[in-house]
C-alpha positions in Angstrom: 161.5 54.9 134.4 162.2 52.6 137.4 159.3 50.7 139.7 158.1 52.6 141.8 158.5 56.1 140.1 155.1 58.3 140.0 155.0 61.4 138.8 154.8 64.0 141.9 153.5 67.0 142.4 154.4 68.1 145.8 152.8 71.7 147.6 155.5 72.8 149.9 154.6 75.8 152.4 157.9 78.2 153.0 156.0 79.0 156.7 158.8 77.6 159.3 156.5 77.6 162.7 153.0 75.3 161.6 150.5 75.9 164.3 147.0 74.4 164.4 144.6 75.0 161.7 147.4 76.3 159.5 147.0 75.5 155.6 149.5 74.0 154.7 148.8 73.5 151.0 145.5 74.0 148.8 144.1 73.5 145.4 141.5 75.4 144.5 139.0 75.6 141.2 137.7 78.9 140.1 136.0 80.4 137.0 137.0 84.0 137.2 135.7 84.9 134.0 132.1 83.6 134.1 130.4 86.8 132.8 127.4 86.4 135.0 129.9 87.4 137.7 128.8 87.3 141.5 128.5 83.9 143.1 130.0 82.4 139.2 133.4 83.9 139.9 133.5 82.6 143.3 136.2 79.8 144.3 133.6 76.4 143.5 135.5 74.1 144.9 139.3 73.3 146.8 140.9 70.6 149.1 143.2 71.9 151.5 146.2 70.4 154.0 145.5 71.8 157.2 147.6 71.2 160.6 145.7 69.4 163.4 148.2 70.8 166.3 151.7 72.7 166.4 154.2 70.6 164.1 157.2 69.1 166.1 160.0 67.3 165.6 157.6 63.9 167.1 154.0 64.9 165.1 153.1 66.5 161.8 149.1 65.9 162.0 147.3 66.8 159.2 143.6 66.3 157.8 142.1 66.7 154.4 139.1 69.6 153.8 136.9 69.3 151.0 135.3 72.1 149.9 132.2 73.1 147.4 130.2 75.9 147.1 126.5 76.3 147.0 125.9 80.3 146.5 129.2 80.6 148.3 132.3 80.5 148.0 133.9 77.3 148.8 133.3 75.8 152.4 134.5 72.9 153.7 131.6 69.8 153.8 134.1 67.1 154.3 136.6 65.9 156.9 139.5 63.4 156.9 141.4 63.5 159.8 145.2 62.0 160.3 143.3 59.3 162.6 141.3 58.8 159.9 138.1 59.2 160.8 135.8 61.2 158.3 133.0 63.6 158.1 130.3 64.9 156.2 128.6 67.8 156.7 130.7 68.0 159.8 134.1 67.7 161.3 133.7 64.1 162.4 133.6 64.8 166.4 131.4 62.0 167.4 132.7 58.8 165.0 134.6 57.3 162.6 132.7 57.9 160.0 130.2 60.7 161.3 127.1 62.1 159.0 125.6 65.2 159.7 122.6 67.0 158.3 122.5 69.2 161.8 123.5 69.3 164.9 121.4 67.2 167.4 123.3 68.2 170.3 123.3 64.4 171.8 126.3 62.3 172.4 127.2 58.8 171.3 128.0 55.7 172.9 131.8 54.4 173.0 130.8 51.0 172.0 128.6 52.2 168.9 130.7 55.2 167.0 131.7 53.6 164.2 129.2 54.8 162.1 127.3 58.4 163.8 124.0 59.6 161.4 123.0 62.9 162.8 120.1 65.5 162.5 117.9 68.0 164.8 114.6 66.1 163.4 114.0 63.1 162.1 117.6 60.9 160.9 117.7 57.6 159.4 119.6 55.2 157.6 117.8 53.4 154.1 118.7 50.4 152.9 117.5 50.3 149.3 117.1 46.9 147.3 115.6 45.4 144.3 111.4 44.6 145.0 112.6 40.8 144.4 115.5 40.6 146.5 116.6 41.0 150.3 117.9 44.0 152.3 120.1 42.9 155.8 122.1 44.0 158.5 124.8 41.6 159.5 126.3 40.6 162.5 129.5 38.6 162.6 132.5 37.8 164.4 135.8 35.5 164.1 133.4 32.3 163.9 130.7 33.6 161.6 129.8 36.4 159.3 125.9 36.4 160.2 126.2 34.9 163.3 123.2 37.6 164.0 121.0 39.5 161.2 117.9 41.7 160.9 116.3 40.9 157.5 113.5 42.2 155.0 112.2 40.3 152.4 110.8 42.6 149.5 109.6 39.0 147.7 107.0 38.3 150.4 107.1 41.8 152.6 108.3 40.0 155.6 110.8 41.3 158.5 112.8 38.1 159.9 115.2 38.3 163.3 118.3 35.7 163.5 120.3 34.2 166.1 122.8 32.4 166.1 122.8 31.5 162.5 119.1 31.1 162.2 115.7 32.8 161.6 113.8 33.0 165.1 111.4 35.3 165.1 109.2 36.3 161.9 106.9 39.2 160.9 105.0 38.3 157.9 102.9 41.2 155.3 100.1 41.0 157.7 101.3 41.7 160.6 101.5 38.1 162.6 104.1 37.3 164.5 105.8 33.6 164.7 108.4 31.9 166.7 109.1 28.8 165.2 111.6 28.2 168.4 109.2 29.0 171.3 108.8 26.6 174.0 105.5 25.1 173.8 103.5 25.7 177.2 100.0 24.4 178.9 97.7 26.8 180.2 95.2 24.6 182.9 92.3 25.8 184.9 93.1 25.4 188.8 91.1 23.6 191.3 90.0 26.6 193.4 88.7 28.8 190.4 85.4 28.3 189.4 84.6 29.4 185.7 81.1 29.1 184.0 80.5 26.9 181.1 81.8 28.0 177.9 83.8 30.7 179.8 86.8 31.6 177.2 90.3 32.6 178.6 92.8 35.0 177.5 
């Protein structure tokens, strides 16, 4: 009845030597009496404990697997590691948060693994928002949080790049391109050209 004082169900092994990829504990959910049988009476779903390395006196690391079936029984789609970094679709080998649909066979960058989208075709990321309103990515730091942006306005269909705080360059429904911060410029004919009248430059 004191602070402090869940309830606790704890899943204790009996094994005395954990090794990597050992289960340590597991939940699983099954309907073995779905009368369709086959596939129905499968194992649907289960999270397991599973060793990362050899357990030691100085390490006990241990990720999370989440498991579903499709026509299957059970099979792990998502990661959480003891360094946790997650995965979906995959063990999450190239980021922190790593999202595969299948493997590319590329690498990432060190200084962009935060977030990893990965397929063998096509991948993307979609930023959904309301036909009225705008969708953004943000960049910040200890100064300011959209010190940088990319934004898309769904009001007026137009793309807008920012720097430093402000909206430099801007791609409007139609395709034309302004730069309200451009340095202004003279374009002259020189002395030793000789153009006819009503010649027009480009």
């Amino acid at each position: 009845t004191g602070d402090n004082n869940p309830v606790l169900l704890t899943l204790q092994t009996g094994e005395t030597d954990m090794a990597a990829d050992d289960v340590i504990g597991k939940i699983a959910f099954q309907a073995p009496d779905e009368g369709t049988g086959t596939d129905a009476i499968l194992v649907s779903g289960a999270i397991q404990a599973v060793a990362e390395g050899d357990h030691s006196s100085s390490s006990n690391a241990t990720r999370l697997e989440f498991m579903t079936g499709a026509s299957e029984a059970a099979a792990t789609k998502m990661w959480l590691t003891s360094g946790g970094k997650l995965g979906l679709g995959t063990a999450p080998d190239l980021g922190t948060l790593h999202v595969r649909t299948a493997d590319s066979g590329a690498s990432v960058s060190a200084h962009a693994d935060e977030l990893v989208i990965e397929n063998s075709a096509n991948s993307g990321l979609s930023i959904l928002s309301g036909n009225s309103s705008n969708g953004r990515i943000m960049f910040g730091d200890d100064g300011d949080n959209d010190i940088g942006y990319i934004e898309y306005d769904h009001s007026t269909n137009q793309l807008a790049l920012g720097a430093n705080a402000g909206s430099h360059l801007k791609i409007d429904s139609a395709g034309h391109v302004t730069k309200p911060s451009n340095p202004s410029f003279r374009v002259y004919q020189s002395s030793d050209t000789d153009y006819a009248n009503n010649h027009t430059m480009y």
